[in-house]
Structure formats: structure tokens, C-alpha cells
N, CA, C and O atoms as a GROMACS GRO file, in nm:
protein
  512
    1UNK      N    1  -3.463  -7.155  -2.016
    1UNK     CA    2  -3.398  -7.034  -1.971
    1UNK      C    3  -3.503  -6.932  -1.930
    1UNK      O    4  -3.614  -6.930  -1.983
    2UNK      N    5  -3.476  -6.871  -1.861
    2UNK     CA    6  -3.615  -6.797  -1.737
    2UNK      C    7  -3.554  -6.652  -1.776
    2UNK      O    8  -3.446  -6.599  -1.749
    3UNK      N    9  -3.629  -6.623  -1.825
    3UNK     CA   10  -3.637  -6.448  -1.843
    3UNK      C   11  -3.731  -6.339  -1.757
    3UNK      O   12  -3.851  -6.323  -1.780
    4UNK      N   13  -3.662  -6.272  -1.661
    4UNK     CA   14  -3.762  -6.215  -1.580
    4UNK      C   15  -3.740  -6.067  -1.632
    4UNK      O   16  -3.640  -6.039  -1.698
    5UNK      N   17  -3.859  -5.953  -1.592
    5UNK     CA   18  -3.871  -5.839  -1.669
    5UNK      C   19  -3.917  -5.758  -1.576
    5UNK      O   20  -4.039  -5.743  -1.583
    6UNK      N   21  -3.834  -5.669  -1.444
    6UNK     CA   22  -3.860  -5.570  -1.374
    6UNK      C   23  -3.806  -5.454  -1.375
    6UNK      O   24  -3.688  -5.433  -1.402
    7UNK      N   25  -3.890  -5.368  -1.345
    7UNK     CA   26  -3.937  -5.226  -1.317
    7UNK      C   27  -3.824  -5.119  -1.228
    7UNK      O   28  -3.806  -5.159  -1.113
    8UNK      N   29  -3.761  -5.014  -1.256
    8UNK     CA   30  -3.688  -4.950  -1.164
    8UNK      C   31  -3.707  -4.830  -1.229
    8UNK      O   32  -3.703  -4.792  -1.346
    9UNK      N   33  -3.742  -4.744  -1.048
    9UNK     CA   34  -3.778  -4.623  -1.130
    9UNK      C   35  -3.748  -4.484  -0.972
    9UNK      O   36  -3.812  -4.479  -0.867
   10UNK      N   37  -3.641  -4.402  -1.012
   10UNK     CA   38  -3.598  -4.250  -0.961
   10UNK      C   39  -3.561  -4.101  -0.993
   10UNK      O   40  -3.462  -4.047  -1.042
   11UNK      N   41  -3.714  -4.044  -0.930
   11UNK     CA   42  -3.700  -3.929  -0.993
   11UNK      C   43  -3.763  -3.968  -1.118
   11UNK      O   44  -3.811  -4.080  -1.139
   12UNK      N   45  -3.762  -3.884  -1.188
   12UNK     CA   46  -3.827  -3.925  -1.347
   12UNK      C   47  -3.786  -4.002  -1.426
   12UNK      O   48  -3.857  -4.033  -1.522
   13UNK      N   49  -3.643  -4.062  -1.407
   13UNK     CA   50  -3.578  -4.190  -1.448
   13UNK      C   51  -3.630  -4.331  -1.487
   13UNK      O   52  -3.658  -4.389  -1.382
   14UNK      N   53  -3.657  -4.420  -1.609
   14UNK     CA   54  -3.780  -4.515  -1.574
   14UNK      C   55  -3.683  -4.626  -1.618
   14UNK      O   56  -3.636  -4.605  -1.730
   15UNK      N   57  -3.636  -4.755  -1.548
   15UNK     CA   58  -3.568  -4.849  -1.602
   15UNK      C   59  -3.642  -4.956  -1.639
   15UNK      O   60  -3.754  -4.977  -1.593
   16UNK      N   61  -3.586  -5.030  -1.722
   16UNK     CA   62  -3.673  -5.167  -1.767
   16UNK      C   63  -3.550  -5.286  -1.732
   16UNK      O   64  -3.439  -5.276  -1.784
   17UNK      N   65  -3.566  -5.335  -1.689
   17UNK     CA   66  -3.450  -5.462  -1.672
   17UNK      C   67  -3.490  -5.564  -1.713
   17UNK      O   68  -3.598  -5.599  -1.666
   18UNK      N   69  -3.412  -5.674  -1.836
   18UNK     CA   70  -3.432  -5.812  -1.824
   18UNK      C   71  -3.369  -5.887  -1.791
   18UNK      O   72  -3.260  -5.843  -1.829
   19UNK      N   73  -3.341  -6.015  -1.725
   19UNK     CA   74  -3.166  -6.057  -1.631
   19UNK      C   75  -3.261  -6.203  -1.664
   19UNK      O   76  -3.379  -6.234  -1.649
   20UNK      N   77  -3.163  -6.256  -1.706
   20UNK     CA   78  -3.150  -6.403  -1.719
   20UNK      C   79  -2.984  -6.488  -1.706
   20UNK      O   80  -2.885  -6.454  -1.771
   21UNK      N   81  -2.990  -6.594  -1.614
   21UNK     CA   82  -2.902  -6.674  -1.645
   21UNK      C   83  -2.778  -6.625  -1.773
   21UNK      O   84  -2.817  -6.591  -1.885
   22UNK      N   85  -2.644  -6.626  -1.741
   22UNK     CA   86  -2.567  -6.610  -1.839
   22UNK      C   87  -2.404  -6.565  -1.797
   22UNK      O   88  -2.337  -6.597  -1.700
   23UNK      N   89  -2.378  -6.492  -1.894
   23UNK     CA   90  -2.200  -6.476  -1.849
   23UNK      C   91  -2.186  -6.301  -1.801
   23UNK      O   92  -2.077  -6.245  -1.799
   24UNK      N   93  -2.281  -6.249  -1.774
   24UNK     CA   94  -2.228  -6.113  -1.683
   24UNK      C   95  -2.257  -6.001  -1.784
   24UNK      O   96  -2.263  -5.886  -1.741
   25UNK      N   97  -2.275  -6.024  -1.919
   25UNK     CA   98  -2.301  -5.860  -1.987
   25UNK      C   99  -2.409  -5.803  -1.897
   25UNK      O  100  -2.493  -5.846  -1.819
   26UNK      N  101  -2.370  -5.688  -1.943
   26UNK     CA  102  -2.475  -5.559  -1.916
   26UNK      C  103  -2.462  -5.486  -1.999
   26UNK      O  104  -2.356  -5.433  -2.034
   27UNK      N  105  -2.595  -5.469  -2.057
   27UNK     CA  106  -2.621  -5.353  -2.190
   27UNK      C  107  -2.725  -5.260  -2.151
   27UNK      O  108  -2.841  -5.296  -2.136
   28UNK      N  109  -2.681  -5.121  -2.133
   28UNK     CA  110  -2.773  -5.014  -2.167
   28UNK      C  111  -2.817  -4.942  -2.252
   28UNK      O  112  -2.748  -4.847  -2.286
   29UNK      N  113  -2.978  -4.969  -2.330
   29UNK     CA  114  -2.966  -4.885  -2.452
   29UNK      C  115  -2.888  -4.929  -2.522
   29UNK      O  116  -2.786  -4.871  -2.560
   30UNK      N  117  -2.919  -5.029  -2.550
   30UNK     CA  118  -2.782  -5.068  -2.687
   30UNK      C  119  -2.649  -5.058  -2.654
   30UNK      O  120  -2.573  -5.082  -2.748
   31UNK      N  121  -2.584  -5.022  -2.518
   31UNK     CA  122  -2.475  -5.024  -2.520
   31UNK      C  123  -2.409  -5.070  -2.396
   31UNK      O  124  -2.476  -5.076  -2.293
   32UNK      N  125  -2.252  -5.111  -2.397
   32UNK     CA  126  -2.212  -5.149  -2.280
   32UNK      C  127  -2.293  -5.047  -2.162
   32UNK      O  128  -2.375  -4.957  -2.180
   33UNK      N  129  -2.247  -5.089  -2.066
   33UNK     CA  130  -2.295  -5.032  -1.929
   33UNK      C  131  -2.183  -4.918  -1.890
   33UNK      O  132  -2.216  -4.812  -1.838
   34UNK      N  133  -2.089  -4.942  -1.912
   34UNK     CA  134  -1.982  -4.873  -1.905
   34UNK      C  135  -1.881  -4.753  -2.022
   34UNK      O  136  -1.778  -4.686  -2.015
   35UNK      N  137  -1.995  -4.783  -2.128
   35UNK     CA  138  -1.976  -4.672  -2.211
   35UNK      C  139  -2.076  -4.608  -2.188
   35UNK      O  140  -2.038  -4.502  -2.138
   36UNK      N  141  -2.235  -4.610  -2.198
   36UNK     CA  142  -2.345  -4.530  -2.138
   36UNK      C  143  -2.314  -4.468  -2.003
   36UNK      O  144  -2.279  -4.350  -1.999
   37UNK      N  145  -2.326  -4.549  -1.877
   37UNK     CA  146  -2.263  -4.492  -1.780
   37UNK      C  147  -2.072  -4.457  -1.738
   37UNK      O  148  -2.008  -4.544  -1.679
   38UNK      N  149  -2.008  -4.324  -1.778
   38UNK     CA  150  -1.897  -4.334  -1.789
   38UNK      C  151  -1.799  -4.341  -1.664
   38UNK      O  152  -1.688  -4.394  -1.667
   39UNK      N  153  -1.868  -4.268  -1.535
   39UNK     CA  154  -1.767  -4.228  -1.410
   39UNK      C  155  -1.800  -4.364  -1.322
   39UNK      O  156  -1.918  -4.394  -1.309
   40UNK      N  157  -1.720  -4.428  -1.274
   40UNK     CA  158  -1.678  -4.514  -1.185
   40UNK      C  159  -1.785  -4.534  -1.093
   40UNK      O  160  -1.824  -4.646  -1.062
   41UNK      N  161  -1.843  -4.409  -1.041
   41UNK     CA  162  -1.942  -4.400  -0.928
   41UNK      C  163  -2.069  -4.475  -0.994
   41UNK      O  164  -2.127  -4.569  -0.941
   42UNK      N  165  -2.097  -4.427  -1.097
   42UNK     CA  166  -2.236  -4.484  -1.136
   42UNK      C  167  -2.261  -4.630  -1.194
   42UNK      O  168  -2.363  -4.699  -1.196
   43UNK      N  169  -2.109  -4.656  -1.247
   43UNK     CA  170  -2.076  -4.831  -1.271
   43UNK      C  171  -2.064  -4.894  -1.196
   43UNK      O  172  -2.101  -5.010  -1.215
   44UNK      N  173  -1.986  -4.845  -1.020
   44UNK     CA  174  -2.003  -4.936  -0.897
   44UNK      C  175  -2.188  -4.961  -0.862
   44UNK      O  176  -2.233  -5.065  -0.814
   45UNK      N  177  -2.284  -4.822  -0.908
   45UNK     CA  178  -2.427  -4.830  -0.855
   45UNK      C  179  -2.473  -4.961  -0.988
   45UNK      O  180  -2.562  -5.022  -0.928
   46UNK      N  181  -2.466  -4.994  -1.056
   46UNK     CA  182  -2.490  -5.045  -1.184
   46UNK      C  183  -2.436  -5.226  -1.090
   46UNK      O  184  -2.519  -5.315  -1.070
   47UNK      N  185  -2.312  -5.236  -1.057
   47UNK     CA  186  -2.285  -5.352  -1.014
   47UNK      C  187  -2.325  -5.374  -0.865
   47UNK      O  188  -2.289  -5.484  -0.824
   48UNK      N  189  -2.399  -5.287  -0.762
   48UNK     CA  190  -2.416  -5.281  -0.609
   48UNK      C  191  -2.440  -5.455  -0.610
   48UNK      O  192  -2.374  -5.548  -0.565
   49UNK      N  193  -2.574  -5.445  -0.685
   49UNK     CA  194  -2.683  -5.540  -0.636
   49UNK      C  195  -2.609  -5.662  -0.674
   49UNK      O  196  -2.638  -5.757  -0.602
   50UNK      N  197  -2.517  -5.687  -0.772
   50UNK     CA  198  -2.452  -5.806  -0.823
   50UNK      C  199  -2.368  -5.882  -0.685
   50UNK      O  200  -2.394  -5.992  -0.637
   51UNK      N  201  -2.222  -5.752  -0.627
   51UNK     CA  202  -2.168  -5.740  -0.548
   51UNK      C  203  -2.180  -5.808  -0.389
   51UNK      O  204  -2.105  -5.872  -0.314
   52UNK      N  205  -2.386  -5.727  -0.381
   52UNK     CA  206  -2.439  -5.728  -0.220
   52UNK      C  207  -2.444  -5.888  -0.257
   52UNK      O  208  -2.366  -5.937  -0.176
   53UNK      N  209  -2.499  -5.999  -0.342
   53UNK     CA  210  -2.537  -6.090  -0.342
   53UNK      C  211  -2.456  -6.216  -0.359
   53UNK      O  212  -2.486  -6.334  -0.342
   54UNK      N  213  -2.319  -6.147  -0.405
   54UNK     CA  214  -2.203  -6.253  -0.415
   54UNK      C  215  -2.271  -6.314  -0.610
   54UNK      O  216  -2.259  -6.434  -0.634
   55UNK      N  217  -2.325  -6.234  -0.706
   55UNK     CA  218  -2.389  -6.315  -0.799
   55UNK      C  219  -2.292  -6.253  -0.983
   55UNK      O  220  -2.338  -6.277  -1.095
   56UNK      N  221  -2.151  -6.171  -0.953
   56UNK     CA  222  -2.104  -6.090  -1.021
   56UNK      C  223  -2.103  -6.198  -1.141
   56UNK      O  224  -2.056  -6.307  -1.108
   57UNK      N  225  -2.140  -6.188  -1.256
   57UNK     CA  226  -2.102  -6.260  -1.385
   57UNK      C  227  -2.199  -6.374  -1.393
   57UNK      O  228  -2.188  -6.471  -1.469
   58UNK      N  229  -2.298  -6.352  -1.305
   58UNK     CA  230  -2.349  -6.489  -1.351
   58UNK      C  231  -2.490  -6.468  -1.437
   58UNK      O  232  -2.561  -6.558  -1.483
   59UNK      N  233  -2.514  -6.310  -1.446
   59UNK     CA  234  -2.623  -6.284  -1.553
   59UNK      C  235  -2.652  -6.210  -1.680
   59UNK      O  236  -2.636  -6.089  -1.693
   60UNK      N  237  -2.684  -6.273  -1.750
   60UNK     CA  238  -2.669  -6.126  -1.834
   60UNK      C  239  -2.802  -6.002  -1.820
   60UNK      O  240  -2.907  -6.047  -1.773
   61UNK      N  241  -2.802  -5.870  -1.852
   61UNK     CA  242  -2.871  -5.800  -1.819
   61UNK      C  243  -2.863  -5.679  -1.920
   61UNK      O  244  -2.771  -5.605  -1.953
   62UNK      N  245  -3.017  -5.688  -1.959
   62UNK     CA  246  -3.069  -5.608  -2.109
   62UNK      C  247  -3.151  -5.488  -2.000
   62UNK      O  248  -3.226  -5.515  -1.907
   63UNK      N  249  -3.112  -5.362  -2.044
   63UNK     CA  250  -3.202  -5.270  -1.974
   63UNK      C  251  -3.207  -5.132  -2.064
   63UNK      O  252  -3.117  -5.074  -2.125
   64UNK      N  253  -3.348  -5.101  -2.049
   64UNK     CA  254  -3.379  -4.997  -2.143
   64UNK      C  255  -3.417  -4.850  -2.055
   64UNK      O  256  -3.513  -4.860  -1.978
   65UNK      N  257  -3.375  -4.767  -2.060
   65UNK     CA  258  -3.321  -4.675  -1.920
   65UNK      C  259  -3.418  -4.506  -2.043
   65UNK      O  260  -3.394  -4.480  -2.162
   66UNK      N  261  -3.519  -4.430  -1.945
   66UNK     CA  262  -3.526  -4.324  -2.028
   66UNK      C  263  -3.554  -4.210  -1.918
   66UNK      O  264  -3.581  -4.259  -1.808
   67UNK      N  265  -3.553  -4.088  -1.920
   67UNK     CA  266  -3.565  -3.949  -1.808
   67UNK      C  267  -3.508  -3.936  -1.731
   67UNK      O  268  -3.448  -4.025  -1.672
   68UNK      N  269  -3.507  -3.820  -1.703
   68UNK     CA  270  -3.395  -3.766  -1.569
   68UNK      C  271  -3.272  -3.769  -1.651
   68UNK      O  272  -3.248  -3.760  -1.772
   69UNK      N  273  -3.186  -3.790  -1.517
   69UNK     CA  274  -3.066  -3.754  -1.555
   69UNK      C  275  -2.988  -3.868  -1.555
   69UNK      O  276  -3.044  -3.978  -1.548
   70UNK      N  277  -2.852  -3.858  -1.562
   70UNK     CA  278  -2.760  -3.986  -1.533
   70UNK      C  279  -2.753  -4.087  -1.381
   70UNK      O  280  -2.778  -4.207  -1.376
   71UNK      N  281  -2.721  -4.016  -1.288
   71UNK     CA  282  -2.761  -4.044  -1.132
   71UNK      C  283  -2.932  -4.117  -1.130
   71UNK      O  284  -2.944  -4.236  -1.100
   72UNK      N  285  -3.018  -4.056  -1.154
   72UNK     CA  286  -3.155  -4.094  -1.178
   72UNK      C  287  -3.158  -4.198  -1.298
   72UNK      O  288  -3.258  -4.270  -1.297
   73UNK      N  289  -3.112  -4.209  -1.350
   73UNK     CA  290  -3.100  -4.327  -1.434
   73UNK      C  291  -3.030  -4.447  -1.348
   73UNK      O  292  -3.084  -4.548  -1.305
   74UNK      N  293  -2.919  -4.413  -1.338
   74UNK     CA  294  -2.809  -4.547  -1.263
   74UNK      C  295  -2.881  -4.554  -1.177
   74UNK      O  296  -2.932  -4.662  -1.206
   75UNK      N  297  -2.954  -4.507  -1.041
   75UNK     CA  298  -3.012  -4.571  -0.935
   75UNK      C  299  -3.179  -4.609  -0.988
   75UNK      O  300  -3.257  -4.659  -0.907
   76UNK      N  301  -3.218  -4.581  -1.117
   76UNK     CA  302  -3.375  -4.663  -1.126
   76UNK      C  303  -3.301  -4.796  -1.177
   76UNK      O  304  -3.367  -4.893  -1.140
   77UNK      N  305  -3.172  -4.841  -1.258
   77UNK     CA  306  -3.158  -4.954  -1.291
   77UNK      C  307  -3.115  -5.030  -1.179
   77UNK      O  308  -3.165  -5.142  -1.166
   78UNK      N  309  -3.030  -4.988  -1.092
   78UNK     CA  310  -3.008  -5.045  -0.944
   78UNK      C  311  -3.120  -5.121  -0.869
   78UNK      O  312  -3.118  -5.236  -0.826
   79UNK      N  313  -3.240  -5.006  -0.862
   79UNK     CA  314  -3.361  -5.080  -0.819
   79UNK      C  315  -3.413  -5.195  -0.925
   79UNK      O  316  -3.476  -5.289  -0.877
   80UNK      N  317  -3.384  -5.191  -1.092
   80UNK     CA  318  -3.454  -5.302  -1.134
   80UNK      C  319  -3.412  -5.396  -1.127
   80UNK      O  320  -3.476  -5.502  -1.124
   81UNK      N  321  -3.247  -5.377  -1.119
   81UNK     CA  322  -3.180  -5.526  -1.111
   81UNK      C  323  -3.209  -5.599  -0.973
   81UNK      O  324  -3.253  -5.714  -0.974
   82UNK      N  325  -3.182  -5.523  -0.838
   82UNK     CA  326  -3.248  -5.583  -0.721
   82UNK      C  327  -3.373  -5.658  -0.742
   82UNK      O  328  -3.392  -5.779  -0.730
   83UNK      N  329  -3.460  -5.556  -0.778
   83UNK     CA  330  -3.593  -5.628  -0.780
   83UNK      C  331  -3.589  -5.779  -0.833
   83UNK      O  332  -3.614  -5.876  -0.761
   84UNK      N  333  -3.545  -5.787  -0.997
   84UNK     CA  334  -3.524  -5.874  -1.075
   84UNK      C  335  -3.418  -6.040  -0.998
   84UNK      O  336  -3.432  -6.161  -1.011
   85UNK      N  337  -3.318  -5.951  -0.922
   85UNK     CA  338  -3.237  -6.059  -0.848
   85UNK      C  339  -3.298  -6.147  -0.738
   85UNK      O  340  -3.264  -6.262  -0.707
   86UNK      N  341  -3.418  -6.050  -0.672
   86UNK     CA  342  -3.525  -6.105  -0.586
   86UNK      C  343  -3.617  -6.229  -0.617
   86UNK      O  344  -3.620  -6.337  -0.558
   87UNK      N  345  -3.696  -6.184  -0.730
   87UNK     CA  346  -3.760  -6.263  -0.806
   87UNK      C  347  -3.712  -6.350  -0.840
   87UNK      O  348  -3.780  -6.445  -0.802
   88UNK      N  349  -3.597  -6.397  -0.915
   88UNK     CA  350  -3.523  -6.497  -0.977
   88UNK      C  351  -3.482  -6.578  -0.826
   88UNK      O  352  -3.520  -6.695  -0.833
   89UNK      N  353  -3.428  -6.553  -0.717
   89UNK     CA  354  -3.416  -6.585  -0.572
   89UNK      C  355  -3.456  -6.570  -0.483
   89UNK      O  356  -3.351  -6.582  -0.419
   90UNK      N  357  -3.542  -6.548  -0.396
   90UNK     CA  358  -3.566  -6.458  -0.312
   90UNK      C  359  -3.445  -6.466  -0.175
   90UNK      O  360  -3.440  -6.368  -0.100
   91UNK      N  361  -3.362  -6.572  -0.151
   91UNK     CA  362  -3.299  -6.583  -0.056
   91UNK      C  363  -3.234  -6.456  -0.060
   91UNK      O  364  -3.186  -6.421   0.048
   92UNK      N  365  -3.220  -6.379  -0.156
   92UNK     CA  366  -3.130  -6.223  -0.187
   92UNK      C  367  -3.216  -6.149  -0.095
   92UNK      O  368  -3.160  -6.077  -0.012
   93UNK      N  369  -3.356  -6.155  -0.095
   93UNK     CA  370  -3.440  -5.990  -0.062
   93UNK      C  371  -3.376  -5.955   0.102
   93UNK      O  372  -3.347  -5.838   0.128
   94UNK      N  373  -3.354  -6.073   0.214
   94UNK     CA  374  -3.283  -5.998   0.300
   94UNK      C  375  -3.147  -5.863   0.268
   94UNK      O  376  -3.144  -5.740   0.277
   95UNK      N  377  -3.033  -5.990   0.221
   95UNK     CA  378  -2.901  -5.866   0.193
   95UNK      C  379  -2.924  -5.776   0.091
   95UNK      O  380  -2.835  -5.694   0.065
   96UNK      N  381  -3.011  -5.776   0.036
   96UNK     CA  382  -3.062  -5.653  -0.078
   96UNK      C  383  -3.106  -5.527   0.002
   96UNK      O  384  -3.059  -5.414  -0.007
   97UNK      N  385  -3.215  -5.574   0.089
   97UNK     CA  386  -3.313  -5.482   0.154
   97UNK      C  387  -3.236  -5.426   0.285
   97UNK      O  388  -3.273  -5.320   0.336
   98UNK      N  389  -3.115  -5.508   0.344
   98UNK     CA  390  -2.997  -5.426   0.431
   98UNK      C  391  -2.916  -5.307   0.396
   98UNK      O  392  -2.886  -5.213   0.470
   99UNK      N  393  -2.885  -5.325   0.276
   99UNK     CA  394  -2.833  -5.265   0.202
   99UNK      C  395  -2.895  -5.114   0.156
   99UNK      O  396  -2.856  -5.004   0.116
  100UNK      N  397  -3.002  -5.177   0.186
  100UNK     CA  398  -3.115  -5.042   0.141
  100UNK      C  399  -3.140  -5.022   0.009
  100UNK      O  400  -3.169  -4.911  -0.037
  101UNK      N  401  -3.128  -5.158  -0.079
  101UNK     CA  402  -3.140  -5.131  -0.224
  101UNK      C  403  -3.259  -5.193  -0.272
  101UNK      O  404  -3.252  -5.247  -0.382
  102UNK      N  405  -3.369  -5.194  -0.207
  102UNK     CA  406  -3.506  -5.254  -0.242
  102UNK      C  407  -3.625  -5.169  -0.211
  102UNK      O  408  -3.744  -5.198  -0.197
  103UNK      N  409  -3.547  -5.036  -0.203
  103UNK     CA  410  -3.663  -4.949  -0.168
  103UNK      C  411  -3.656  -4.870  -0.231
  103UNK      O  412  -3.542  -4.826  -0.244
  104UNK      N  413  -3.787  -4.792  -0.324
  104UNK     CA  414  -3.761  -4.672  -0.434
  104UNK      C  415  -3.753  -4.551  -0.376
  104UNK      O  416  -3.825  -4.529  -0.279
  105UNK      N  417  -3.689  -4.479  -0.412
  105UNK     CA  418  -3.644  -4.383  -0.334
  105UNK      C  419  -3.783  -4.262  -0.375
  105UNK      O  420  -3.833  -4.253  -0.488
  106UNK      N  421  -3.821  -4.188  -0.270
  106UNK     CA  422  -3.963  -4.159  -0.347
  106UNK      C  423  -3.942  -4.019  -0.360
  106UNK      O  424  -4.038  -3.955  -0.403
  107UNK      N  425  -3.789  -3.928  -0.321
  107UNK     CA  426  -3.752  -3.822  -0.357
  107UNK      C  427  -3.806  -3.775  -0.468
  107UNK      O  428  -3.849  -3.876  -0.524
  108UNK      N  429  -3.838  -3.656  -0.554
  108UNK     CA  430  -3.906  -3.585  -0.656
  108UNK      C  431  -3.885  -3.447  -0.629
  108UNK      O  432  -3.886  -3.389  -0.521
  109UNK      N  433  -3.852  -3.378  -0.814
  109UNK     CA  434  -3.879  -3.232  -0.747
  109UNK      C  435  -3.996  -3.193  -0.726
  109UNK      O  436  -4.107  -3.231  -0.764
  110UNK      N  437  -3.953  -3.098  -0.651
  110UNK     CA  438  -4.122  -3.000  -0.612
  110UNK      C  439  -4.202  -2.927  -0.690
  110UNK      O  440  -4.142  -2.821  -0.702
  111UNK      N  441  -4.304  -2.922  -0.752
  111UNK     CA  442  -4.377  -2.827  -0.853
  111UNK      C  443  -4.368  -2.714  -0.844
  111UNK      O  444  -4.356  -2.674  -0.728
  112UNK      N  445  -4.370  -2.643  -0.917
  112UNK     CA  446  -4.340  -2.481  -0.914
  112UNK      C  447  -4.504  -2.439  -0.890
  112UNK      O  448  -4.609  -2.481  -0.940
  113UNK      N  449  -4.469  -2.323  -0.775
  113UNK     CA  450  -4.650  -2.285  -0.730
  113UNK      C  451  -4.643  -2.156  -0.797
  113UNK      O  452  -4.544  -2.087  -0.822
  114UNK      N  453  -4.826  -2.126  -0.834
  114UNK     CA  454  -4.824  -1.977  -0.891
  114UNK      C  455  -4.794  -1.861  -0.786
  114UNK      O  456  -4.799  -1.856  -0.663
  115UNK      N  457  -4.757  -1.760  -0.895
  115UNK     CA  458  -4.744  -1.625  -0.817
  115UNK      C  459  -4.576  -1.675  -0.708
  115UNK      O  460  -4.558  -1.650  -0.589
  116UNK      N  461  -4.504  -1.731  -0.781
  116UNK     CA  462  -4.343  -1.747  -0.713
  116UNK      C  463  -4.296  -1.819  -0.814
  116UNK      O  464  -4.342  -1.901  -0.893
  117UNK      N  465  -4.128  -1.739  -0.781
  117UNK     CA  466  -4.048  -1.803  -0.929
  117UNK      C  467  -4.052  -1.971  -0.912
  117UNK      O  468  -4.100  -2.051  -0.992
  118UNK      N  469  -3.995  -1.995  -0.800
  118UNK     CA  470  -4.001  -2.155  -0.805
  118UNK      C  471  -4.099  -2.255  -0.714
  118UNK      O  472  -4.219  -2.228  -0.716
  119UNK      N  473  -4.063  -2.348  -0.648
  119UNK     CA  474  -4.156  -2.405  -0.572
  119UNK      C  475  -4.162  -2.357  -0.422
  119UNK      O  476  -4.258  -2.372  -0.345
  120UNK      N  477  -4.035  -2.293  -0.393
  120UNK     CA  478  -4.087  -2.240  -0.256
  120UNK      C  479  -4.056  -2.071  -0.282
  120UNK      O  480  -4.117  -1.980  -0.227
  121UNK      N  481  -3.964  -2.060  -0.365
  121UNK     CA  482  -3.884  -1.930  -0.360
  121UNK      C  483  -3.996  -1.772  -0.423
  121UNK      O  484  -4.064  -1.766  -0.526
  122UNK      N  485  -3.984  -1.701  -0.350
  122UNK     CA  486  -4.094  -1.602  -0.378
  122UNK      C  487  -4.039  -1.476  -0.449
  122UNK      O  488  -3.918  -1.457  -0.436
  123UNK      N  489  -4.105  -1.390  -0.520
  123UNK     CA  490  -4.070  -1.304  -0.607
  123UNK      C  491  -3.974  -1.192  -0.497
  123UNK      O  492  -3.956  -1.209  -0.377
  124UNK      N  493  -3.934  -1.100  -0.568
  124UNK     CA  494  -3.892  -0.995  -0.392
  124UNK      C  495  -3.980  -0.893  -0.387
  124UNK      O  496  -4.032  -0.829  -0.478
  125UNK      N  497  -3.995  -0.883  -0.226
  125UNK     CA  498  -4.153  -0.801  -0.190
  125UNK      C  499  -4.054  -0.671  -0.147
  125UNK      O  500  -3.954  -0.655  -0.077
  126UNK      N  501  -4.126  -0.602  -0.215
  126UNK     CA  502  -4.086  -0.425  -0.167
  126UNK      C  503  -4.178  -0.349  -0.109
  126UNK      O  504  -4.272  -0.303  -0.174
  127UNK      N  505  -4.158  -0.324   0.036
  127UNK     CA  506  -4.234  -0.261   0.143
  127UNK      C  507  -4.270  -0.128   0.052
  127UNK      O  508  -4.384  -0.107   0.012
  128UNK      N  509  -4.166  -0.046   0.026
  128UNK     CA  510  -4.249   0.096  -0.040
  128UNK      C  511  -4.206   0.088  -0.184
  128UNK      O  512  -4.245   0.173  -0.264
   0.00000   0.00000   0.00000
């Protein structure tokens, strides 16, 4: 039994995926996928990569998910399971990479600069 162990990671979000051969669980953090992730939207992003590949139930999948937020979480595990579905096949990396789900999204917030409240936004300047 082949245990593969990839990387997904958005925004400060860092996923760990392990997917091996099996009957379809998905556990996040110790827990279903669907009690961790609760709204519909982020359980369809959780199943994309299963879906794009025609591969629903045929793996099980251990993933250890930490930063950011919920959205930034569900799309770094998206990228690990792709990745992971690649590796285990590669005949996937075409309809994966159509899909646009094999690319990390390299979005980030912006650092806050000195001398302004935020990263672009400036204090208010008073002429007199």
C-alpha cells in the first residue's frame, strides 16, 4: 500500500496531505472533513480534485491543515490533494492543471510600511 505525503499551501494556510488507496474518508485534524470544514462551498473545494479526476471514494485522505483562515485552509488542502493525485498518477496533471488546480496561488497580504496605518493607506495629511 503506497502512501504518498504532499504539500499545499495559501496565504498563510499550510496543508499536509497523506492519500493512499482506500474507501473515500477524509479527515481534517482529527476530524471529518465536513465537520471541520462546515459550508458546502469549502466541502465542494475539499472534493474539486476528486470530482476533476473521476477518482471520488477511491482514497482515503489524512490531512493536517494549520494558519490563515478557513478559505486559506480549504484551498492549501485542494492544492495538496491535487498535487498528491498527480504523483500517485500522473495521467491526472493534464485535467488538474485545466482546471487550474495545480497552481499555488501566490496571493499574500501586503506588509504594513512605516510611517502609514496600513500597507498602502496613509495617515491624514493636513495642509494647515
Amino acid at each position: 500500500m503506497e502512501l504518498v505525503n504532499t504539500l499545499g499551501r495559501r496565504k498563510t494556510a499550510v496543508a499536509r496531505a497523506y492519500v493512499q488507496k482506500g474507501t473515500g474518508n477524509i479527515v481534517v485534524n482529527h476530524k471529518d472533513y465536513k465537520a471541520y470544514f462546515t459550508t458546502s462551498a469549502l466541502q465542494y473545494k475539499i472534493q474539486q480534485s476528486f470530482s476533476v479526476t473521476k477518482t471520488i471514494g477511491e482514497y482515503d485522505v489524512k490531512i493536517n491543515v494549520k494558519g490563515g483562515g478557513v478559505t486559506g485552509q480549504a484551498e492549501a488542502v485542494r492544492l495538496a490533494i491535487a498535487r498528491a493525485l498527480v504523483e500517485m498518477d500522473s495521467t491526472h496533471k493534464p485535467l488538474l492543471k485545466a482546471e487550474g488546480l495545480m497552481t499555488r496561488n501566490p496571493k499574500m497580504v501586503e506588509r504594513k510600511k512605516p510611517g502609514q496605518k496600513k500597507a498602502r493607506k496613509r495617515f491624514q495629511f493636513s495642509k494647515r
